[in-house]
C-alpha positions in Angstrom: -12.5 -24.6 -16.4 -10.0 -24.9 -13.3 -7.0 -23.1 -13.2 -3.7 -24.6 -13.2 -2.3 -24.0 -9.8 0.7 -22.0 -9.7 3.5 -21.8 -7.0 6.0 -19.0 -7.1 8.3 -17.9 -3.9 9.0 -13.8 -4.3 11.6 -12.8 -1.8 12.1 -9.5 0.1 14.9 -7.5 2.2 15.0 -10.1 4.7 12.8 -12.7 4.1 10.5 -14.5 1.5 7.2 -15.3 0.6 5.5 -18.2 -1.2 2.5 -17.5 -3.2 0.4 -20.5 -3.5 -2.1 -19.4 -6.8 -5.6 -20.9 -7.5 -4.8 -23.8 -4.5 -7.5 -25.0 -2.1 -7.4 -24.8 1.7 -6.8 -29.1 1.9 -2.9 -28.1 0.5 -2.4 -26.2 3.9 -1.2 -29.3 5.9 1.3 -29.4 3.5 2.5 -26.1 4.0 2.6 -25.9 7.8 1.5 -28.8 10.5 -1.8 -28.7 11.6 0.0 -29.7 15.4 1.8 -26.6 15.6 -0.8 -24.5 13.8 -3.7 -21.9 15.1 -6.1 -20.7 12.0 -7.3 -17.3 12.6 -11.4 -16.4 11.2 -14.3 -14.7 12.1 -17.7 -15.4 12.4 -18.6 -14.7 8.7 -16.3 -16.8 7.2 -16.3 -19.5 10.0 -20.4 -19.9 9.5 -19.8 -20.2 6.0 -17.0 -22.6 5.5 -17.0 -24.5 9.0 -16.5 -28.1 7.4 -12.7 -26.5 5.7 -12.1 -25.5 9.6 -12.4 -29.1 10.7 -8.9 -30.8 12.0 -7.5 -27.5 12.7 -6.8 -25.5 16.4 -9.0 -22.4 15.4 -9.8 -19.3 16.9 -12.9 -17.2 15.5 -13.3 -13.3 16.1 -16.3 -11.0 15.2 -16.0 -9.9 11.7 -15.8 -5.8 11.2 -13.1 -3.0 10.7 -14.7 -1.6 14.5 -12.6 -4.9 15.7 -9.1 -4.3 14.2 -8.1 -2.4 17.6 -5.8 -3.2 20.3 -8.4 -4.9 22.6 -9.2 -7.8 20.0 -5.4 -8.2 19.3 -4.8 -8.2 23.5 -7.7 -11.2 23.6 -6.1 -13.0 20.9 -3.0 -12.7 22.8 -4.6 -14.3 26.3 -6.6 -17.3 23.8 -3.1 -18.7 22.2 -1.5 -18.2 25.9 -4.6 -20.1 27.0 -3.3 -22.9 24.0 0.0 -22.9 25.0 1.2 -21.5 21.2 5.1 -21.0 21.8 7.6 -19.7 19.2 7.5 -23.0 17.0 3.4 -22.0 16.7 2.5 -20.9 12.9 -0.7 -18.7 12.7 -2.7 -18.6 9.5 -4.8 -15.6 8.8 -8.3 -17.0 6.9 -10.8 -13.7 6.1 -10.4 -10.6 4.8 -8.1 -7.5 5.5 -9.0 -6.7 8.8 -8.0 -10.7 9.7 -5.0 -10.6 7.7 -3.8 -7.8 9.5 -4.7 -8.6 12.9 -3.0 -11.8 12.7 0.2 -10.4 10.7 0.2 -7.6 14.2 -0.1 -10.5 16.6 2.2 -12.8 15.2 5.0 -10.1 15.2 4.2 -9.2 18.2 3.7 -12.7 20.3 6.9 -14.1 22.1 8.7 -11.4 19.6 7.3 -13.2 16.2 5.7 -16.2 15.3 6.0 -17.8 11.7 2.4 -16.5 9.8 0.6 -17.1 6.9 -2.7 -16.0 5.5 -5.4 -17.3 2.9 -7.2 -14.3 2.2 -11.5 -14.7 1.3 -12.3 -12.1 -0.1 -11.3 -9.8 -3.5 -9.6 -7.1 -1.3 -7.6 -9.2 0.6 -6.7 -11.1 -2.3 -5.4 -8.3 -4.5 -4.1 -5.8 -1.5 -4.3 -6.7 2.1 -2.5 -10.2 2.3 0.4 -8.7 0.3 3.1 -6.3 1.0 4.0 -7.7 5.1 2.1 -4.0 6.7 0.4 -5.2 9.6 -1.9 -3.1 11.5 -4.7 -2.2 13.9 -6.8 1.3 14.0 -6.5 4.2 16.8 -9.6 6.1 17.5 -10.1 7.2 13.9 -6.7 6.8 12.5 -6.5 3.6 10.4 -3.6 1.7 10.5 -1.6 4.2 13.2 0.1 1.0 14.7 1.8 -1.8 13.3 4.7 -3.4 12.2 5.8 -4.3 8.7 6.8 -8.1 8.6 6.5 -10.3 5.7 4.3 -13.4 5.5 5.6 -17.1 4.8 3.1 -18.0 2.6 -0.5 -16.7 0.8 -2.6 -19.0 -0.2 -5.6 -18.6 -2.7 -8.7 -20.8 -2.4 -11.1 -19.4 -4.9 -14.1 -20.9 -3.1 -14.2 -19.0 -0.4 -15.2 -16.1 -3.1 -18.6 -18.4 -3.1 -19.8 -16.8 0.1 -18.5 -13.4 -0.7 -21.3 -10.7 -0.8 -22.3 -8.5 -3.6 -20.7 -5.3 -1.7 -17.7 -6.9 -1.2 -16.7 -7.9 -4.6 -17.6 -4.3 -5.5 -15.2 -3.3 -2.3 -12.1 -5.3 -3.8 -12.5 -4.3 -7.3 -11.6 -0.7 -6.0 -8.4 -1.5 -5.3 -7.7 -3.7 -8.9 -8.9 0.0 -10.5 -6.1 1.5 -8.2 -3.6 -1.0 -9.5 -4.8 -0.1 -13.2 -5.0 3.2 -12.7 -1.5 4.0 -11.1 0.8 1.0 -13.0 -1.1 -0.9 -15.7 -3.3 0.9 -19.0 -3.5 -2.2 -20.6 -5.6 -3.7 -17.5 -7.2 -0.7 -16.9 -8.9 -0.9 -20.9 -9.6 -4.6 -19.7 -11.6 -3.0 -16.9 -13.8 -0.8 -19.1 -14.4 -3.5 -21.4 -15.6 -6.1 -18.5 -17.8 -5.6 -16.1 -18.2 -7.5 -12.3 -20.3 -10.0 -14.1 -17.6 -11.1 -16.1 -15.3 -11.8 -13.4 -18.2 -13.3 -11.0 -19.4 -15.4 -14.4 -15.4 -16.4 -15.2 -13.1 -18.8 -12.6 -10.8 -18.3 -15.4 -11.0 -14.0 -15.2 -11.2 -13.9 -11.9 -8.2 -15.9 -11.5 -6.1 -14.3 -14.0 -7.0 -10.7 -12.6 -6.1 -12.0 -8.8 -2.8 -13.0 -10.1 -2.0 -9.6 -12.1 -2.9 -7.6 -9.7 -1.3 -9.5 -6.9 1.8 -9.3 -8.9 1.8 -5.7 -9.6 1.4 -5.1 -5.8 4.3 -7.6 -5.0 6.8 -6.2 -7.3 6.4 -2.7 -5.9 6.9 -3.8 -2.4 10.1 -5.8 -3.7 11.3 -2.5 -5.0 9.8 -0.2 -1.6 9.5 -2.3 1.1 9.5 0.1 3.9 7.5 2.8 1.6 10.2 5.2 0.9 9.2 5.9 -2.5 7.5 4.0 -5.0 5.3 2.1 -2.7 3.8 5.0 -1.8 2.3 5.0 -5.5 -0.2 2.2 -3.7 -1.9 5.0 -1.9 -3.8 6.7 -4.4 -7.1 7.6 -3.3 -6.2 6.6 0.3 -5.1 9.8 1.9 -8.7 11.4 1.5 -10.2 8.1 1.2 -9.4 6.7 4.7 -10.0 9.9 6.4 -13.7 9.5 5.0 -13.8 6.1 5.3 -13.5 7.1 9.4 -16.1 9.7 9.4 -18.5 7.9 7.5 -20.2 4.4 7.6 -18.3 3.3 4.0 -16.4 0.6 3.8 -12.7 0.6 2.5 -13.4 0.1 -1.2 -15.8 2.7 -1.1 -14.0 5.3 0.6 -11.0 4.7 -1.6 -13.2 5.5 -4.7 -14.4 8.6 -3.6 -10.9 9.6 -2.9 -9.8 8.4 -6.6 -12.4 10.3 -8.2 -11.2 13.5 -6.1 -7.3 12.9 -6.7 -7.7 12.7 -10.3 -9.2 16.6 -10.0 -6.6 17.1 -7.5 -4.4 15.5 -10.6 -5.3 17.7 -12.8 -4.9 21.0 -11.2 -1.4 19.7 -10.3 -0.5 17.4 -12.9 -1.9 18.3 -16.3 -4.0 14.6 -16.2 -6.6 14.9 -18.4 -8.6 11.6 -18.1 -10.6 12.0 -15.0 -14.1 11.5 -16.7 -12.7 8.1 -18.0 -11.6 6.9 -14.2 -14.7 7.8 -12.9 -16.7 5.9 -16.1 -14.9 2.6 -14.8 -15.3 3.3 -11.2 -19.3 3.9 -11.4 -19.2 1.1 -14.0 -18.2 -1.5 -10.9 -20.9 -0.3 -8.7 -18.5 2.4 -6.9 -19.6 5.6 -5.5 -17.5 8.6 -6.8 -18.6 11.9 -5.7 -19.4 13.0 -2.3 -21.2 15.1 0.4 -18.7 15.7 3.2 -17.5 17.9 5.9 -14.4 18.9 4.5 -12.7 20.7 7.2 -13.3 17.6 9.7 -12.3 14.9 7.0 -9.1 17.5 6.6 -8.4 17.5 10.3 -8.2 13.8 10.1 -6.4 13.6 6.8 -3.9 15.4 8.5 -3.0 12.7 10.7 -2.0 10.6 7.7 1.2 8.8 8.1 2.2 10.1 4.4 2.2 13.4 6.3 6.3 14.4 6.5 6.2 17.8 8.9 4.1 20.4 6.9 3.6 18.7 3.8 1.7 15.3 2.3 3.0 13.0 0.1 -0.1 12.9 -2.1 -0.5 10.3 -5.0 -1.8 12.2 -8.6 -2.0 10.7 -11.7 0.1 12.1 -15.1 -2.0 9.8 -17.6 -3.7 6.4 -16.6 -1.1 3.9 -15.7 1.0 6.3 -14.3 1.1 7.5 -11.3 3.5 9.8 -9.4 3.9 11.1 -6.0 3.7 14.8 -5.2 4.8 16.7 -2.2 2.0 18.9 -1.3 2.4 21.4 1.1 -0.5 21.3 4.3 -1.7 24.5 3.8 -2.3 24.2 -0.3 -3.8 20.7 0.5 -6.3 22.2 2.7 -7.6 24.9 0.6 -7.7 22.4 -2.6 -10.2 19.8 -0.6 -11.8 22.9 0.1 -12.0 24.0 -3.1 -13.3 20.2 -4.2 
């Protein structure tokens, strides 16, 4: 069964964003004019869906985190110079998180902000990258250390893109819908445990439904937080240690965020009296996601230090009090160090 397509507009500080839910990619030249338009891919999804490119200015990229950097955003830059795109341009993100946020980058950036969009392909992007206007590109091994936070016009979902999406990668976004349950939703988080991927890859219905929840839950926290002063910080959990691993190690995103759940929930406990750790770690293994790790602590600690929650000599780390709520702690460097240690 199809689901009923849903449009809701959700507005922010100083702008607003229309979510287009369970639409296909045809509605798009209703949204912005494919004259004025430049579609943003890369060679994954491009191969995949080339015949839902057709009609539209596109420009394709190579697919990989090692190409959200400066140099494929300065390239991108010289191709829609090359086109002519002036301010009345719109550019549409279509791929996963690292397209979503080189186009949200460049389109700040270009003639001083260009009207964007995105229509995210894979689960990740869906439930976490398209939403929440942070834009960014990686330095060295610090994710995300430049960028701009701007809001998108529009997200659209076309759930057929999921038809191309690898095994690993619907593993990948499922980490972040067990963040989501684990920091702001029990009732989701029991749906987890009593699902499994193959419910949601078996479903249109389930998968749908869970896009939408968890897109809400992440939209409503950013309405609250936009700039990440307090409770959008709750969106980190698992991210402090998880991205400094994620750096140091061949993982991808999903991944590394696990690991760093199943180690924030000890860190939780030692710190926050949470007592459920065995049952995070039962739903994260249940969707196929590593949970503990090898690792050279004191050089994923040197990098971890680097983290942007870092405020002088102390992190803003995420813990969890029971599932479905999580809090932020101020930890100080020196205590942080010798718990990962300790881990």
């Amino acid at each position: 069964m199809l689901q009923k397509m849903k449009h809701i507009n959700y507005k922010f500080s100083g702008s607003s964003t229309d979510f287009y839910f369970a639409y296909g990619i045809s509605h798009l030249k209703k949204i912005t004019d494919p004259g004025a338009t430049v579609l943003i891919t890369d060679e994954n999804v491009y191969k995949a869906h080339t015949k839902r490119f057709r009609g539209w200015n596109t420009i394709v990229l190579k697919p990989g985190e090692e190409f959200k950097v400066q140099a494929t955003a300065d390239a991108l830059i010289e191709k829609l110079i090359d086109m002519e795109a002036d301010r009345k341009t719109t550019l549409v993100g279509v791929g996963g998180g690292v397209i979503t946020d080189i186009t949200g980058y460049v389109a700040s950036v270009y003639m001083r902000g260009l009207r964007f969009g995105f229509i995210p392909t894979s689960i990740l992007a869906l439930v976490d990258a398209s939403i929440g206007g942070k834009n960014g590109l990686d330095v060295g091994v610090y994710k995300n250390m430049v960028g701009v936070i701007r809001q998108p016009s529009f997200i659209l979902h076309d759930m057929v893109f999921l038809n191309s999406l690898p095994q690993q990668e619907w593993e990948n976004g499922f980490a972040e819908i067990i963040k989501h349950a684990c920091i702001k939703d029990a009732v989701m988080f029991a749906e987890l445990e009593r699902n499994s991927l193959k419910t949601y890859q078996g479903r249109q219905k389930s998968i749908c439904e869970i896009i939408r929840k968890n897109a809400l839950i992440k939209t409503r926290v950013v309405q609250k937080d936009e700039f990440e002063k307090g409770e959008r910080r709750l969106l980190n959990f698992g991210h402090t240690l998880g991205h400094a691993l994620e750096t140091q190690y061949e993982l991808l995103h999903g991944q590394a965020i696990s690991i760093g759940m199943t180690y924030a929930c000890h860190i939780s406990a030692q710190l926050a009296g949470f007592k459920q750790t065995e049952k995070v770690v039962a739903v994260l293994e249940k969707y196929n996601l590593p949970t503990y790790a090898s690792f050279d602590k004191q050089k994923v600690f040197e990098v971890l230090k680097m983290d942007k929650k870092r405020e002088r000599k102390e992190m803003n780390y995420v813990l969890l009090e029971r599932i479905g709520k999580g809090v932020v702690k101020s930890i100080s460097l020196v205590q942080l160090g010798k718990i990962i240690q300790d881990l």
